[in-house]
Backbone as CSV, one residue per row, in Angstrom:
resi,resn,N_x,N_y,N_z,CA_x,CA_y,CA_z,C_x,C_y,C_z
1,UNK,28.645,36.303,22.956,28.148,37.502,22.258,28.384,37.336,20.769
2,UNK,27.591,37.676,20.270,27.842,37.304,18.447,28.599,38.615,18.007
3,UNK,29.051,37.759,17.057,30.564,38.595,16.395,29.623,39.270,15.240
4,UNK,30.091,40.414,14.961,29.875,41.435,14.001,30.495,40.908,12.542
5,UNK,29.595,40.604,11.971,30.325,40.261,10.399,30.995,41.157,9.775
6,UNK,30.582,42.840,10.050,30.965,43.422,8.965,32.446,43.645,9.489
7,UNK,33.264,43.198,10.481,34.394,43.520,10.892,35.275,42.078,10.122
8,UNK,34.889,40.867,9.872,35.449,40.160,9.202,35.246,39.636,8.030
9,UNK,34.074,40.101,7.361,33.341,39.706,5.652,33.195,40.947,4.967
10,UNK,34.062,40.578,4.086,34.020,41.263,2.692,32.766,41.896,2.648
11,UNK,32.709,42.819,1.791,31.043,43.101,1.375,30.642,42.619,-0.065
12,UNK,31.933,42.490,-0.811,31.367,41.894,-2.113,31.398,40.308,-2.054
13,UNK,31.358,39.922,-3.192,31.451,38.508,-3.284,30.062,37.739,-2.604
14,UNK,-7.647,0.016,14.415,-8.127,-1.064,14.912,-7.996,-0.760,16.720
15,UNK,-8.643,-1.226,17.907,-8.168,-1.254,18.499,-6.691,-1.368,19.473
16,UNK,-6.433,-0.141,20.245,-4.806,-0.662,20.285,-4.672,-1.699,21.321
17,UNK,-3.624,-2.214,20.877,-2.970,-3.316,21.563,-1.648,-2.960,22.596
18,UNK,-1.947,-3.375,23.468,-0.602,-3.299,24.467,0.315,-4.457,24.435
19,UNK,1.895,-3.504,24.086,2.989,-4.621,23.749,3.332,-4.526,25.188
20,UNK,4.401,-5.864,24.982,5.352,-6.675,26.064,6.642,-5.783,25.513
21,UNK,7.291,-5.384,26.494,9.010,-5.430,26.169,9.547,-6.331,25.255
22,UNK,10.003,-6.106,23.970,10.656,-7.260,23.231,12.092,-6.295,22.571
23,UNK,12.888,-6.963,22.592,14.556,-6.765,22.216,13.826,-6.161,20.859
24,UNK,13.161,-7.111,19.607,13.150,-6.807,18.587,12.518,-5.745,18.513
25,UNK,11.855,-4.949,18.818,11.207,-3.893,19.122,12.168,-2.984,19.176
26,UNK,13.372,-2.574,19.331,14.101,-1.720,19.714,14.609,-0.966,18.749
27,UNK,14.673,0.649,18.173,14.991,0.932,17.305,16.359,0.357,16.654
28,UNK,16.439,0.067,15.523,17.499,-0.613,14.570,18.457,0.188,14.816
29,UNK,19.789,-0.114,14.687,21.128,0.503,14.679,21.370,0.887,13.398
30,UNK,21.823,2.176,13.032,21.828,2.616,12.037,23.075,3.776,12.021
31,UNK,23.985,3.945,10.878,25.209,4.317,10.362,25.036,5.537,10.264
32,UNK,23.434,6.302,10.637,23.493,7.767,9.743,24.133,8.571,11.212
33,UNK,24.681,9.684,11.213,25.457,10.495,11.956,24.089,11.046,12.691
34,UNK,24.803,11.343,14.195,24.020,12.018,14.901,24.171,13.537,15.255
35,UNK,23.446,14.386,15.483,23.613,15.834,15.285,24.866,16.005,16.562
36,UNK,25.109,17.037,16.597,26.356,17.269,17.401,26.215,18.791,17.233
37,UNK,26.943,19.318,18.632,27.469,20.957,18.959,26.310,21.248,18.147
38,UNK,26.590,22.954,17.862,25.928,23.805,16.860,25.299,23.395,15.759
39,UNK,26.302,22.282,14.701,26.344,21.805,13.272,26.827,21.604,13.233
40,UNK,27.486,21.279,11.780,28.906,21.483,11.071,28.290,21.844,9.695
41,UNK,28.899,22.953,9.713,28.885,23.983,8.294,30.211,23.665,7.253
42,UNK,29.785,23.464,6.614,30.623,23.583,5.307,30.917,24.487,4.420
43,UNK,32.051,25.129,4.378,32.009,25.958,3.491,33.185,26.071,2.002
44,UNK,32.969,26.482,1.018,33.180,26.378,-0.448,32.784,27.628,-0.973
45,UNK,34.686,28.536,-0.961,34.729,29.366,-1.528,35.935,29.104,-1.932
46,UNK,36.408,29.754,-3.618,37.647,30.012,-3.924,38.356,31.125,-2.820
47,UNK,38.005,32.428,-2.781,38.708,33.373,-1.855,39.062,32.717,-0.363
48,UNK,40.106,32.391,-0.012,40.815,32.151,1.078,40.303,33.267,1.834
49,UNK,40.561,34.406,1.732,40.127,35.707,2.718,38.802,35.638,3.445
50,UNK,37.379,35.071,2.430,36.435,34.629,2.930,36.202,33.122,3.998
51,UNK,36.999,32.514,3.206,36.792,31.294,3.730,37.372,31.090,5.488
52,UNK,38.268,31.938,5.478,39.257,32.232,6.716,38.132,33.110,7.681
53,UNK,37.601,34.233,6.973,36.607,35.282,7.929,35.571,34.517,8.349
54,UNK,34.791,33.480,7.439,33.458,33.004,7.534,33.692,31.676,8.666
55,UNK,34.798,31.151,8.856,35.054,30.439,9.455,35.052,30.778,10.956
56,UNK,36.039,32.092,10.916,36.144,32.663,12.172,34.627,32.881,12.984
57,UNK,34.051,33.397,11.865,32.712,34.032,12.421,31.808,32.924,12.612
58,UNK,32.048,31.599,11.730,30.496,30.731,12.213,31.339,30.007,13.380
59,UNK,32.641,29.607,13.793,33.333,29.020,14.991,32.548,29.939,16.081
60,UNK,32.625,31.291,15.965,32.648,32.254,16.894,31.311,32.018,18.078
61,UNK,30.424,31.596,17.264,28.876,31.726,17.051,28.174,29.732,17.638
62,UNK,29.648,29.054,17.647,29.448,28.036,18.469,28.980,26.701,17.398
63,UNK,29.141,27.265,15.940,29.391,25.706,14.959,30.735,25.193,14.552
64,UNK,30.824,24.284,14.286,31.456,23.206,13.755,31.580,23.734,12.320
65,UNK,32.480,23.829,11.848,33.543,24.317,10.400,34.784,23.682,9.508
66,UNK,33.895,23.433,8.342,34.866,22.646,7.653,34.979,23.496,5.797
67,UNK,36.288,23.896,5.823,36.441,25.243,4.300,37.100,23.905,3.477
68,UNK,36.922,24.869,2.218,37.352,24.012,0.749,37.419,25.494,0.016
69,UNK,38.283,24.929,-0.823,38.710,25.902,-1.570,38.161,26.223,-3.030
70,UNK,37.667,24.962,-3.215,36.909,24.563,-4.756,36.049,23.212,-4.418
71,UNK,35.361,23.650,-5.720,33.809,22.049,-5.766,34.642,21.180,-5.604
72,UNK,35.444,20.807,-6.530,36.287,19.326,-6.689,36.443,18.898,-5.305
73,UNK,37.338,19.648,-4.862,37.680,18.990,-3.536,36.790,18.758,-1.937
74,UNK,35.869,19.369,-2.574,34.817,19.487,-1.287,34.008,17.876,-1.945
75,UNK,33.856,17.709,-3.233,33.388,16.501,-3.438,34.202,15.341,-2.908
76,UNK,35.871,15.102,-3.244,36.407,14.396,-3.269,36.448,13.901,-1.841
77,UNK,36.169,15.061,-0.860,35.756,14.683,1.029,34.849,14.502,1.537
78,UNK,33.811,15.034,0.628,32.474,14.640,1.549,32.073,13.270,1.311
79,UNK,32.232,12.791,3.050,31.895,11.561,3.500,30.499,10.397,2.881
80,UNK,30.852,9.448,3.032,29.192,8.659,2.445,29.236,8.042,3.542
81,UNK,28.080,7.899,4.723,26.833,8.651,4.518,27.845,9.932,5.292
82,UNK,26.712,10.692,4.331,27.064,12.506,4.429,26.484,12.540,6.100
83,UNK,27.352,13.584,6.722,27.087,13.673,7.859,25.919,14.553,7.960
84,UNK,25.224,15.175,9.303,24.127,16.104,9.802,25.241,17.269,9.358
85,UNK,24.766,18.475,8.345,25.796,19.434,8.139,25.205,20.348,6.996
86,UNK,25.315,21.547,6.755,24.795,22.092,5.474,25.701,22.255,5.316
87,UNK,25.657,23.038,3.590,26.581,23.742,2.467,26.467,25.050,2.662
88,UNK,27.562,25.927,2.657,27.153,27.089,2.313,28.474,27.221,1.174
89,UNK,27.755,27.634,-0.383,28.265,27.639,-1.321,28.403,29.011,-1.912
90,UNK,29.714,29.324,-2.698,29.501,30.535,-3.532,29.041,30.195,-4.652
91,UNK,28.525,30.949,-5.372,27.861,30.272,-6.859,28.919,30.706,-8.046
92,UNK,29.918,31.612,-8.113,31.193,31.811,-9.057,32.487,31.162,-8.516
93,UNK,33.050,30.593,-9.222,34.400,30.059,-8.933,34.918,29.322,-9.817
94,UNK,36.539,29.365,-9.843,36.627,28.877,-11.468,36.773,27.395,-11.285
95,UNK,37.062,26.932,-12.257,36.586,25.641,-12.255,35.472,24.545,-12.026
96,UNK,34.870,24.133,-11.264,33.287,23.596,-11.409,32.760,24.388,-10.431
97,UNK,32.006,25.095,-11.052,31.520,26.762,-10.003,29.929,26.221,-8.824
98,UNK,29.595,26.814,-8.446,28.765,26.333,-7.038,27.335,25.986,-7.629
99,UNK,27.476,26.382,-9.037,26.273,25.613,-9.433,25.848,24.708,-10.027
100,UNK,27.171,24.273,-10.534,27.858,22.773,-10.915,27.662,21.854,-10.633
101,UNK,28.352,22.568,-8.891,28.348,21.233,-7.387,27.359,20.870,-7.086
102,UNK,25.767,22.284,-6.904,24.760,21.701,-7.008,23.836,20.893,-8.070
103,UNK,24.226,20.863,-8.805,24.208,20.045,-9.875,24.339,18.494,-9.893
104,UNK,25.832,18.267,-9.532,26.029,16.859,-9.226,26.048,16.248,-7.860
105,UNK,25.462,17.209,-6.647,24.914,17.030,-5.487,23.650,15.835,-5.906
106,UNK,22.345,16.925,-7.002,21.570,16.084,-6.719,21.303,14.911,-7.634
107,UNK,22.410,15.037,-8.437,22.133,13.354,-9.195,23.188,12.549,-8.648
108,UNK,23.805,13.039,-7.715,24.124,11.726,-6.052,22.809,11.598,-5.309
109,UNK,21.899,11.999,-5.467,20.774,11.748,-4.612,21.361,12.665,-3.043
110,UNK,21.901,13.774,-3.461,22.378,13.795,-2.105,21.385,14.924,-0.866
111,UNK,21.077,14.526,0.185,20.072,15.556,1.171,20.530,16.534,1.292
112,UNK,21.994,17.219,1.661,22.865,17.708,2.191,21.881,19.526,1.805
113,UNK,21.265,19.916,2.774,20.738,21.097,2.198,21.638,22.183,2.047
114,UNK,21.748,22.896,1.001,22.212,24.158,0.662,22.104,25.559,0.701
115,UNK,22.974,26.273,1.045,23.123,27.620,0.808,23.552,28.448,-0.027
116,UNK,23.295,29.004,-1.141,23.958,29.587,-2.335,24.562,31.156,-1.694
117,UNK,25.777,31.898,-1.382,26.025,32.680,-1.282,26.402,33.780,-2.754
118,UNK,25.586,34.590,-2.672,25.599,35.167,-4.418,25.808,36.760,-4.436
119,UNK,26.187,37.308,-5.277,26.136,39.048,-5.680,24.853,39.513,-6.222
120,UNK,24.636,40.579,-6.574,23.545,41.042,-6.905,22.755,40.346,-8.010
121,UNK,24.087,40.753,-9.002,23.798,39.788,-10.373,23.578,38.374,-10.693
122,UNK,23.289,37.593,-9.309,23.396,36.275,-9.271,21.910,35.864,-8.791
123,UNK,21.305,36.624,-8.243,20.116,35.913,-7.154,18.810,35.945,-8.381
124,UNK,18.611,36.152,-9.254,17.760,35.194,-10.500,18.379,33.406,-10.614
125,UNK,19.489,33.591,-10.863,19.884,31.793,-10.817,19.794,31.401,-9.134
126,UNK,20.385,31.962,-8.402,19.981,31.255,-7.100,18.589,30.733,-6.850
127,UNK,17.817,31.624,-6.835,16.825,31.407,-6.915,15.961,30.300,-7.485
128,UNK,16.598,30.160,-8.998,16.630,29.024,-10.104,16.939,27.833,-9.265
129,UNK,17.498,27.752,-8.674,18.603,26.568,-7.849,17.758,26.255,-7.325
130,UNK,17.253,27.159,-5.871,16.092,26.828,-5.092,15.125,25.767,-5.459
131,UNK,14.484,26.327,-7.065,13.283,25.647,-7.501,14.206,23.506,-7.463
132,UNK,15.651,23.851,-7.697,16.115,22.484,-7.975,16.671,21.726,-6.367
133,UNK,16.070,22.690,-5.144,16.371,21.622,-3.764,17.286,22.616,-3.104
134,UNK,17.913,24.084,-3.684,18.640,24.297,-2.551,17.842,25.026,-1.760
135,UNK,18.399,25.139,-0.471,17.642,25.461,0.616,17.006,27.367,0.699
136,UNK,18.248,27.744,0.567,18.047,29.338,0.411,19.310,29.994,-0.471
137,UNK,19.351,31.384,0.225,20.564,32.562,-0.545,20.808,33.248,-0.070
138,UNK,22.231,33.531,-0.015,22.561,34.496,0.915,23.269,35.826,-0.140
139,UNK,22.250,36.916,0.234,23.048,37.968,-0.882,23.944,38.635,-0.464
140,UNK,24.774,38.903,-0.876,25.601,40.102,-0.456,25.534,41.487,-0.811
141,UNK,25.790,42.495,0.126,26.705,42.076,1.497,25.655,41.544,2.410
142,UNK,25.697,40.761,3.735,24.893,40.194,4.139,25.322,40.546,5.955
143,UNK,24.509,40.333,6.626,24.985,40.868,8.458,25.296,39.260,8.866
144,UNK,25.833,39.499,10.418,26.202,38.004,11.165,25.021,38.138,11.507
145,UNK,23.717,38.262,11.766,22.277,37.776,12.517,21.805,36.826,11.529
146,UNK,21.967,37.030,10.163,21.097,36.889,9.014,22.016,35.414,8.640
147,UNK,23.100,35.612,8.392,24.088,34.176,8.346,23.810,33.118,9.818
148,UNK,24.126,33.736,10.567,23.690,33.038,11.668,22.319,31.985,11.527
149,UNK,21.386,33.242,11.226,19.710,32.517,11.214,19.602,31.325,10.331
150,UNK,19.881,31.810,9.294,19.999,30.831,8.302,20.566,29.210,8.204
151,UNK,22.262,30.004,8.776,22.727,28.275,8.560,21.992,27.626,9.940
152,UNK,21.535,28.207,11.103,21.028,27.729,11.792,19.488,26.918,11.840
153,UNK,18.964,27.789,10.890,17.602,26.828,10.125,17.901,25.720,9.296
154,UNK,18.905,26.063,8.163,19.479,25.009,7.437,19.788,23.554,8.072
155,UNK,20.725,24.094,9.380,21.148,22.528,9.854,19.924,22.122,11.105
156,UNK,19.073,22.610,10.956,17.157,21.893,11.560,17.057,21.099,10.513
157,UNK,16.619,21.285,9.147,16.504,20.748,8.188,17.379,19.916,7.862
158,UNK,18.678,19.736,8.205,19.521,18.654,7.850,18.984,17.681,9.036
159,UNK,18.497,18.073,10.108,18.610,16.925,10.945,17.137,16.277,10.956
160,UNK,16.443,17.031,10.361,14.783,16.407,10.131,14.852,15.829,9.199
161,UNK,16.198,15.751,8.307,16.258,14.738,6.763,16.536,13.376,7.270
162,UNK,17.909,13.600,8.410,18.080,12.667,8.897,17.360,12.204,9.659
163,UNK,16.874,12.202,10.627,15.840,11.375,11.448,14.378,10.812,10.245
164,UNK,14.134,11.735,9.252,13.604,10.766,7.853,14.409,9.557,7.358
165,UNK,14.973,9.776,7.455,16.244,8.868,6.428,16.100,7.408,7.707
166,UNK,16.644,7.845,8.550,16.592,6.343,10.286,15.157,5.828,9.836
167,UNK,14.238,6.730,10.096,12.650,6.689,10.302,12.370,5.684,8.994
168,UNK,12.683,5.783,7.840,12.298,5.184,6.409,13.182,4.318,6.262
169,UNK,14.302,3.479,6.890,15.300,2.281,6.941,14.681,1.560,8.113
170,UNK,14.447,1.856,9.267,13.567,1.438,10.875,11.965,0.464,9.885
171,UNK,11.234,1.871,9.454,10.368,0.891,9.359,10.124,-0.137,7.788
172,UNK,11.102,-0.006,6.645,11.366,-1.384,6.092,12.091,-2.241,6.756
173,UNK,12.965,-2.148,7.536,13.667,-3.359,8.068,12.748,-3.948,8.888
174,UNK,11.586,-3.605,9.708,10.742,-4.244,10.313,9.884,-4.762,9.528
175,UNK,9.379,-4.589,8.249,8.704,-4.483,7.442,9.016,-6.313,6.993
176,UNK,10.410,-6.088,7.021,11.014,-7.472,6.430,11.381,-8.394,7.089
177,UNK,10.637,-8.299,8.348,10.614,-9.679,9.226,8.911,-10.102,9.030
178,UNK,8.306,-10.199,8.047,7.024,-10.398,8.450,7.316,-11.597,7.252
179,UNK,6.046,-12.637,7.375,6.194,-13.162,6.475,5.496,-13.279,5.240
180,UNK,5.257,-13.953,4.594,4.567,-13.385,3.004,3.024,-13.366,3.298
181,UNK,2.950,-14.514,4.197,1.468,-13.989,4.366,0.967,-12.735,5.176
182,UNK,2.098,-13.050,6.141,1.880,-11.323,6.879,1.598,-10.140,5.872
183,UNK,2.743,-10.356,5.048,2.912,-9.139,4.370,1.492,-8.959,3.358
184,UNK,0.642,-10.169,3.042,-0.582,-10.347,2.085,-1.598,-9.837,3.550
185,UNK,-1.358,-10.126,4.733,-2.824,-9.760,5.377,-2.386,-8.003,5.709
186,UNK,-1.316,-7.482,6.016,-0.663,-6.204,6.075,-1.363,-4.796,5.181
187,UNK,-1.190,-5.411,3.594,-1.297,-5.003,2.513,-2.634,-4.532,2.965
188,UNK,-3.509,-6.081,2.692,-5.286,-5.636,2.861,-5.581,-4.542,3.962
189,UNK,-4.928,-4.781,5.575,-5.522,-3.532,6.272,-5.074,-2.142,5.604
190,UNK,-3.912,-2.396,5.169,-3.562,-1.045,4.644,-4.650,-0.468,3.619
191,UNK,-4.971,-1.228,3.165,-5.699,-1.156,2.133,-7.080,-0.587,2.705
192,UNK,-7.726,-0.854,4.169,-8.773,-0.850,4.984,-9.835,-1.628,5.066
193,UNK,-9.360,-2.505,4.397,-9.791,-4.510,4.468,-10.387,-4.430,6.019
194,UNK,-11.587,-5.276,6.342,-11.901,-5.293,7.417,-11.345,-7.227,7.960
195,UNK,-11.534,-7.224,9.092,-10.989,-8.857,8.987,-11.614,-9.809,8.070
196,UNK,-12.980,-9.548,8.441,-14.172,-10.408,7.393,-13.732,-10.548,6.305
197,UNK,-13.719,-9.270,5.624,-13.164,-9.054,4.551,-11.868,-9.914,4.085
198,UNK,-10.546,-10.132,4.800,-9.256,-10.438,4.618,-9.487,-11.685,4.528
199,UNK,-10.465,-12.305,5.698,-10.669,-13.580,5.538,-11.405,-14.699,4.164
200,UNK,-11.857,-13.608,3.849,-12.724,-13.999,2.597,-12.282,-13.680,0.912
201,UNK,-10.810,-12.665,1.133,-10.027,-12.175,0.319,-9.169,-13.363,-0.092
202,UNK,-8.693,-14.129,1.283,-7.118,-14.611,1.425,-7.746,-16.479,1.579
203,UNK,-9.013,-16.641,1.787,-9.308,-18.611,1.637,-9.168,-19.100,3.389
204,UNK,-9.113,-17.983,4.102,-8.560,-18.585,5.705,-9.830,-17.661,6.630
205,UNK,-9.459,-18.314,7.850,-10.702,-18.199,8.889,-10.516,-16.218,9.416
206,UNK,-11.106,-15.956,9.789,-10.909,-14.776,10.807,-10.313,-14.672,12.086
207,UNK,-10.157,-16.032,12.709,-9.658,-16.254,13.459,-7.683,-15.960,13.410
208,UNK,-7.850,-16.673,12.364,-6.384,-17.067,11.457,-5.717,-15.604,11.384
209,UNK,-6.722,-14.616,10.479,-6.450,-13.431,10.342,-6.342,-12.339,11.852
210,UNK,-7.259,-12.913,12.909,-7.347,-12.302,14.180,-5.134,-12.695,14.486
211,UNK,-5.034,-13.882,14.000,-3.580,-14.164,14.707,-2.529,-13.152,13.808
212,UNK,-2.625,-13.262,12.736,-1.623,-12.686,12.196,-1.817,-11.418,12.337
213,UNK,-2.848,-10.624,12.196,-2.717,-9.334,12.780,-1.988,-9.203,13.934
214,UNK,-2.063,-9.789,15.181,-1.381,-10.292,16.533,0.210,-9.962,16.289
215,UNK,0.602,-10.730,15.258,2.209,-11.149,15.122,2.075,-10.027,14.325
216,UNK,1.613,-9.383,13.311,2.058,-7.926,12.249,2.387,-7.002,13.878
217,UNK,1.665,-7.061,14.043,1.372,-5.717,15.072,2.902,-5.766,15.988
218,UNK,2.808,-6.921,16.313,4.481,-7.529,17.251,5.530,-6.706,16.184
219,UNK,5.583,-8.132,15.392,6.993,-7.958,15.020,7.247,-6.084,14.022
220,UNK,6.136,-5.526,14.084,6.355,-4.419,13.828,6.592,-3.289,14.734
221,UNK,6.649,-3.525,16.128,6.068,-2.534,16.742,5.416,-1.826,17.349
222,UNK,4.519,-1.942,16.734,3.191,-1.231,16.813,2.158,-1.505,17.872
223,UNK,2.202,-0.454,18.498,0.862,-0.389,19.700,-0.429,0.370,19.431
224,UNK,-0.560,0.599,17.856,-2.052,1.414,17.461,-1.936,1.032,15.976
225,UNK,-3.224,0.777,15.710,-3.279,1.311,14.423,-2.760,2.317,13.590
226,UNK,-2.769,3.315,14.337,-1.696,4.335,13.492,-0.537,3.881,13.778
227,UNK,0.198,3.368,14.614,1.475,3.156,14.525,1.834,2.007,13.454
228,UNK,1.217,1.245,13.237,1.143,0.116,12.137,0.883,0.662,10.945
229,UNK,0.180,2.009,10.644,-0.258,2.218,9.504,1.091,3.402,8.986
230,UNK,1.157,4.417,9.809,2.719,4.901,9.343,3.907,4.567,9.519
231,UNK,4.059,3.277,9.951,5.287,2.161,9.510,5.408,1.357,8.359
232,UNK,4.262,1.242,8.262,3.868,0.103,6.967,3.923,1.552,5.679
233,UNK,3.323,2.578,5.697,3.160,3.628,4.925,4.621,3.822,4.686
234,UNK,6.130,3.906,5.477,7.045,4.663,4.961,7.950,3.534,4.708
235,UNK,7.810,2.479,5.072,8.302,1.173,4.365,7.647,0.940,2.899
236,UNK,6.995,1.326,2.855,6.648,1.524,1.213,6.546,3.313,0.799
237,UNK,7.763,3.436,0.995,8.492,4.550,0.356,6.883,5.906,0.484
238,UNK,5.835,5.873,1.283,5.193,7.281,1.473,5.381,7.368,3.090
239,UNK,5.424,8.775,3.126,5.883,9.513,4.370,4.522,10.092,4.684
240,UNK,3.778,9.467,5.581,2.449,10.250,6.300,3.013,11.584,7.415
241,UNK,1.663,12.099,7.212,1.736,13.245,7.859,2.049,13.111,9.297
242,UNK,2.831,14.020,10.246,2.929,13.648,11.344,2.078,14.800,12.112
C-alpha cells in the first residue's frame, strides 16, 4: 500500500538472408549495470530530516535508496560507469548547490537523468535546467503518487539510456571486425550503392561484391537489411528510429 507523504515530508523545501548460429554473433559483454528491483534513487539534500523521510517513503514504495548530504559527496561516490539510477536533487544547498551538480553532471558527459526538487521561487530556473537535460521538477509541497510517478518514469529513462549506451558499443564493436574493404563496400550500401554500382565504384567484379556483402552481413549480424543498416547507422554515432 503506498505510504502517504504528507505524514513524512516536510511541506517546504536487400533481400534477407538467413544466419547460421555463430558464437560471434552473440551480444558483446558489456560493464554497463543492469536494471534491478524498483531502481535505485538517489537522493541529495542538505536537510537530514528530508533525506531520512524521502528515503523512508521511496524504500516504502519498493526502490532502492542511496542519501548524500551535499553535491561534493554525492560526486565523490558516484560510480563510473554510473549505474541504472536517477537523481533526485534539491536545487538550494550550501556549498555547490543542485544546480552546480547539474552543471558538472553534464560536462562529465554524464546520462544519469535528473530530478530538481524546488520551492515556489525556484521553478523558473528548474525549468531553465530542463532546457540543459534535466529530466523534470518536483515542486513543493508535493504528494507520494506524484513522487512516486515521476522517479518511476525517470528510472524508464535511465534504463532506455542504458540499453542505448550497450546498443551503440554492440554495434561498433561489430563494426570493427570487418575489414577495410568491408568497411569501403559497407559505406557504399549505406550510402544505397546498388551492387553494380559498388562494383564499378570499388575496380572489382559483382560477384566479389555479392561475397563481401555475404561476410558484412555475417560478421555483423545481420539477418535484413534493416538490421545491417541500423547497426552500421549507430556504429557511426546516428541512432535510427526504432
Amino acid at each position: 500500500m503506498p505510504v502517504p507523504l504528507s505524514s513524512v515530508l516536510p511541506c517546504e523545501k536487400n533481400p534477407p538472408m538467413t544466419m547460421t548460429s555463430d558464437p560471434r554473433l552473440e551480444p558483446i559483454d558489456s560493464d554497463e549495470p543492469e536494471p534491478r528491483g524498483g531502481g535505485l534513487v538517489y537522493v541529495v539534500d542538505d536537510d537530514e530530516a528530508v533525506r531520512d523521510s524521502t528515503r523512508w517513503l521511496l524504500e516504502a514504495n519498493g526502490f532502492e535508496v542511496a542519501t548524500f548530504a551535499g553535491a561534493e559527496e554525492f560526486l565523490e561516490q558516484l560510480p563510473d560507469p554510473e549505474p541504472i539510477a536517477c537523481l533526485l536533487l534539491d536545487v538550494r544547498m550550501p556549498g555547490m548547490s543542485g544546480l552546480e551538480l547539474h552543471e558538472e553532471l553534464v560536462r562529465r558527459g554524464s546520462t544519469l537523468p535528473l530530478i530538481f526538487v524546488t520551492g515556489h521561487g525556484d521553478v523558473p530556473m528548474a525549468v531553465s535546467q530542463m532546457k540543459k537535460g534535466a529530466y523534470d521538477f518536483l515542486e513543493k509541497p508535493f504528494s507520494d503518487a506524484q513522487l512516486r510517478q515521476l522517479v518511476g518514469e525517470c528510472l524508464k529513462r535511465a534504463e532506455a539510456l542504458a540499453r542505448n549506451r550497450r546498443d551503440d558499443r554492440d554495434a561498433h564493436e561489430r563494426v570493427e571486425r570487418l575489414t577495410a574493404r568491408e568497411r569501403q563496400v559497407l559505406d557504399l550500401i549505406v550510402s544505397g550503392r546498388l551492387n553494380k554500382q559498388i562494383a564499378d565504384d570499388l575496380g572489382i567484379s559483382i560477384k566479389t561484391v555479392e561475397a563481401h556483402r555475404a561476410n558484412i552481413m555475417d560478421k555483423l549480424g545481420a539477418r535484413t537489411m534493416a538490421d545491417l543498416m541500423r547497426i552500421a547507422l549507430r556504429a557511426a554515432g546516428e541512432r535510427p528510429e526504432e
